[in-house]
N, C-alpha and C positions, 0 to 999 in steps of 0.2 A: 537517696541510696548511697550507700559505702560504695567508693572509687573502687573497690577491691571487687565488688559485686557488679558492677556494671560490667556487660556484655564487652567481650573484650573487644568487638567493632568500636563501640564509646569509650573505651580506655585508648586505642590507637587515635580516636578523632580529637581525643583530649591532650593527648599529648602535640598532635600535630596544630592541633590548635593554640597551646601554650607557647610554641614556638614559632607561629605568625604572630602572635597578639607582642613577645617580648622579641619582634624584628629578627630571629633568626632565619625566618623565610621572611625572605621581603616582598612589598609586591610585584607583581609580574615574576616573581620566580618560578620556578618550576616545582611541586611537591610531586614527591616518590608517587608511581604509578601504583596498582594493583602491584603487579609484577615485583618492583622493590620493596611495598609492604611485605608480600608476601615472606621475603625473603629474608628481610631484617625481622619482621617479628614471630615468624615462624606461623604463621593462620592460613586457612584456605581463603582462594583465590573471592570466595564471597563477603568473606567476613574482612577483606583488603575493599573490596566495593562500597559493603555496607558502608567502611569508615570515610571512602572519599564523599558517598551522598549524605551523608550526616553533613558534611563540611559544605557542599553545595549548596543544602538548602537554608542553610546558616548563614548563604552569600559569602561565606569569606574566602572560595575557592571557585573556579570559573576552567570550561575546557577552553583553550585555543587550537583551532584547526591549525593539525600539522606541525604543532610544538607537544602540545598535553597540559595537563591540567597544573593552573598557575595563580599563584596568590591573586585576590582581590583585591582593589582601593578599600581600606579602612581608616574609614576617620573617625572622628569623635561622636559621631549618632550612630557609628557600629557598621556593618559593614557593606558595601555598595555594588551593586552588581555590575561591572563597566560593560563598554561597548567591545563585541567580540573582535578585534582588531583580523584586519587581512593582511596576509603574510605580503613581505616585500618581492613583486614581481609575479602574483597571483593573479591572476585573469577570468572571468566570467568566461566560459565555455556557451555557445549557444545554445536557445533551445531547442528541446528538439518540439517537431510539428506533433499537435497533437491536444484535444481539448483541455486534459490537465495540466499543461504547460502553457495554455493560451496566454496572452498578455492582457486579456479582459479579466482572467479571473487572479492576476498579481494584483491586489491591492490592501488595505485595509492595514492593522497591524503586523501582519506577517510579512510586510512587502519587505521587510529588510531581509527575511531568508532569500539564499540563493542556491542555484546546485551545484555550485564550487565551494559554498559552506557544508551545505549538509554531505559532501561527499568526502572533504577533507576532515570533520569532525567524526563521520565513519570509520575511515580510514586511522586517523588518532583512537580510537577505541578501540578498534583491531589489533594493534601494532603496539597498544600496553596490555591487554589483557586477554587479547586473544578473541575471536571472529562469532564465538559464540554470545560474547557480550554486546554484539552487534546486537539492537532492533530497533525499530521507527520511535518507541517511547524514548528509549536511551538517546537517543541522536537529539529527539526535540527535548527531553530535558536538558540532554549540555547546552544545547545553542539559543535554552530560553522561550521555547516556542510551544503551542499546542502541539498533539502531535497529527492530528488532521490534514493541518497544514503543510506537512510536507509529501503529501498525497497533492498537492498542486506541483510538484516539479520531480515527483518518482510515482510509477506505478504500485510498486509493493517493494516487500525485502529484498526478492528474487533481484528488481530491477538496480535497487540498491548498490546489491554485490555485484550486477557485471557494471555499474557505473565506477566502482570502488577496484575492481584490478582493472577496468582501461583506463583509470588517472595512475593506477602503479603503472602500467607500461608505459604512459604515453609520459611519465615522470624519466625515465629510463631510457635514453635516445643510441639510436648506434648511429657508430660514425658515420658524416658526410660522405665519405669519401672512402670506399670499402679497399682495405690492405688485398695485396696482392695472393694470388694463390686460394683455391679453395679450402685447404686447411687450414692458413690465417685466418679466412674471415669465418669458419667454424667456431673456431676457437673465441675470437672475438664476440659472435654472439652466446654462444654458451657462458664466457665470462658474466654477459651483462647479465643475464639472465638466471643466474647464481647471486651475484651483487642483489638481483632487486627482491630476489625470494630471502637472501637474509634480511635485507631493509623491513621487508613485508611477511612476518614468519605465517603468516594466514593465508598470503599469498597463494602457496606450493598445494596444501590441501583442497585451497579452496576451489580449482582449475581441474578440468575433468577431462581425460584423453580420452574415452569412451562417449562421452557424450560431451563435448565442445561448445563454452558457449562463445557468444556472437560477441566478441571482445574485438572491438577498431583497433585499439593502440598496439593489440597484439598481434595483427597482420601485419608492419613493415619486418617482426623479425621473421615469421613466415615466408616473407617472401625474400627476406635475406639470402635464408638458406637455402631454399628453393633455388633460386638466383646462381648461388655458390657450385651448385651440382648439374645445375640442370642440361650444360653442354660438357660433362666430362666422361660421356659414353653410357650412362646408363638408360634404362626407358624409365619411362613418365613415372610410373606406379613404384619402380625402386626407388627413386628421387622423393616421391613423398614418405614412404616408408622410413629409409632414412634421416628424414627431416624429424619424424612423429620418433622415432628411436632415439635420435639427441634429445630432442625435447621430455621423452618421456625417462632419461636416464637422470637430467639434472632436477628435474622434477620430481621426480621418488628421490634423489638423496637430498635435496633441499625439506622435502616432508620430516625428517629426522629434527632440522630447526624447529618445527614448532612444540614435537614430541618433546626435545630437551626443553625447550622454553616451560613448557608444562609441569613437564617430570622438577626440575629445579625448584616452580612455584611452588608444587606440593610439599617436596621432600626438605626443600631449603636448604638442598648441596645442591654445587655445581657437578660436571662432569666427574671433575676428578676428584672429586671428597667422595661419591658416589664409589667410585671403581676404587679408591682407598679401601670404603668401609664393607666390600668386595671381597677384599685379598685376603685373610683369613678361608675366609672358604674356599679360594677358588687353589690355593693352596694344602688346603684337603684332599682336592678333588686330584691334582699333581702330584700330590702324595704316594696318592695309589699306587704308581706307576702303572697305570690302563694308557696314558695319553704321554706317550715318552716324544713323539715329535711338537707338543703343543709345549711341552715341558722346554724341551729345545730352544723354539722359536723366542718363548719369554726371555730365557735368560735370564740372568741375574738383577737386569735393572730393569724386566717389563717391556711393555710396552706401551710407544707414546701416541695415544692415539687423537686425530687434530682431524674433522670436517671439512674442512676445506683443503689437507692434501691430501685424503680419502675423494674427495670432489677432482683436482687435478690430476692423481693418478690414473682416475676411472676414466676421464675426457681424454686425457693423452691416449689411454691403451683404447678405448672406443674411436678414435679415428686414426690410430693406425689399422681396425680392424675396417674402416671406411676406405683406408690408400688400399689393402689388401684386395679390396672390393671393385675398385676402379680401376686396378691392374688386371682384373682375368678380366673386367669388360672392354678393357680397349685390346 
């Protein structure tokens, strides 16, 4: 088949492939995610997939938990599947009790999976291409495995994902040593906890305040804040309100990361090529003169709009609406 005919997933694995084979990715490098395909050659997020599993099963591309997917040892009989290396300073998490985690039934082939592998090579598949790309086959394909087998150290997908946000928290530490005053240490935890939903843009969606799951690594910040309120005059039930309002504030505007991560893939503008190819119309619509205060507000050079001090303004002005709150209860 004419190069020009082939399915433009095998024209992207072609090229990515002429550029391992002539040492422009070396190995152990790192090749472009879904995510940067997408974005460099303008395809949907599947047709960015297809081209890295073409390259997978060709051996010459391999996932690394916790880094992403990275050249292969190639040598002269073509290319070599290595060993999935563990990241420096990783640790076996125990098991938990429980017959498909037993130590009777680790054996055979599969004894080299762990559940610091399959939950960091999750979490890598999350974190380039987004949570939906998550499932049991994807996971045991990166890391080389049936996918059976990882039904001896996870119950299902469900158990999966809350093993996959308690290593995002439990990745995400707050300080030993909590800073003075309950605003500081407000503030403190709402930072990390923005840090780690950008780190993890699958994160923010994937976490449900209505229905809450049973996430360990996520109760020390729980009880941070808890902690932070709990003797500055209000009762019990305001005190967690509170807590579930902070947490529910940075959590809706962290959801907008994985929206833009998305909206970017597709469209293959960022934010502001986006709101560029906007202003024509949106200066139609100013035209009118219907909207002479929104007219006002722009001005002449717009506005510049930035997620993260849309993120700090909201937290600053939500806990002085918390000082407001603990002055009429004392």
């Amino acid at each position: 088949m004419d190069q020009r005919e082939a399915p433009r997933s095998s024209r992207i694995a072609a090229e990515l492939r002429q550029r391992i084979e002539s040492g422009e990715l070396a190995t152990g490098q790192r090749v472009p995610s879904t995510r940067e395909i997408t974005r460099q050659w303008g395809v949907a997020m599947a047709t960015a997939s297809k081209a890295l599993a073409e390259l997978r099963r060709e051996g010459l591309v391999h996932a690394v938990p916790g880094v992403g997917t990275v050249v292969s040892t190639v040598g002269p009989a073509g290319p070599a599947t290595p060993e999935q290396p563990v990241r420096a300073g990783q640790t076996e998490r125990p098991a938990r009790t429980g017959s498909h985690l037993a130590g009777s039934r680790r054996g055979g082939p599969d004894q080299a999976l762990s559940l610091d592998r399959i939950v960091a090579t999750a979490i890598t598949v999350a974190d380039d291409e987004g949570l939906a790309a998550v499932s049991m086959r994807r996971i045991a394909s990166e890391l080389g495995a049936a996918t059976m087998s990882l039904y001896r150290h996870v119950d299902d997908k469900d158990d999966l994902l809350t093993r996959m946000m308690d290593a995002a928290f439990t990745g995400h530490q707050l300080p030993t040593v909590p800073p003075d005053g309950w605003r500081e240490r407000l503030t403190v935890a709402a930072r990390l906890l923005w840090g780690m939903f950008r780190r993890h843009p699958w994160l923010a969606p994937a976490l449900s305040v209505t229905r809450p799951q049973p996430v360990a690594g996520a109760l020390p910040y729980t009880e941070w804040v808890l902690a932070s309120l709990v003797d500055q005059g209000l009762d019990l039930p305001t005190v967690m309100t509170t807590h579930i309002t902070l947490f529910n504030y940075v959590r809706g505007t962290a959801v907008n990361v994985e929206l833009e991560t998305e909206a970017e893939a597709q469209s293959g503008m960022d934010n502001e090529e986006w709101m560029d190819s906007q202003e024509p119309q949106l200066q139609e619509l100013i035209a009118t003169g219907r909207f002479p205060t929104l007219a006002r507000v722009l001005g002449i050079d717009g506005y510049d709009f930035n997620l993260d001090e849309l993120f700090e303004f909201g937290l600053q002005r939500l806990l002085d609406g918390v000082a407001a709150l603990l002055a009429s209860a004392r």
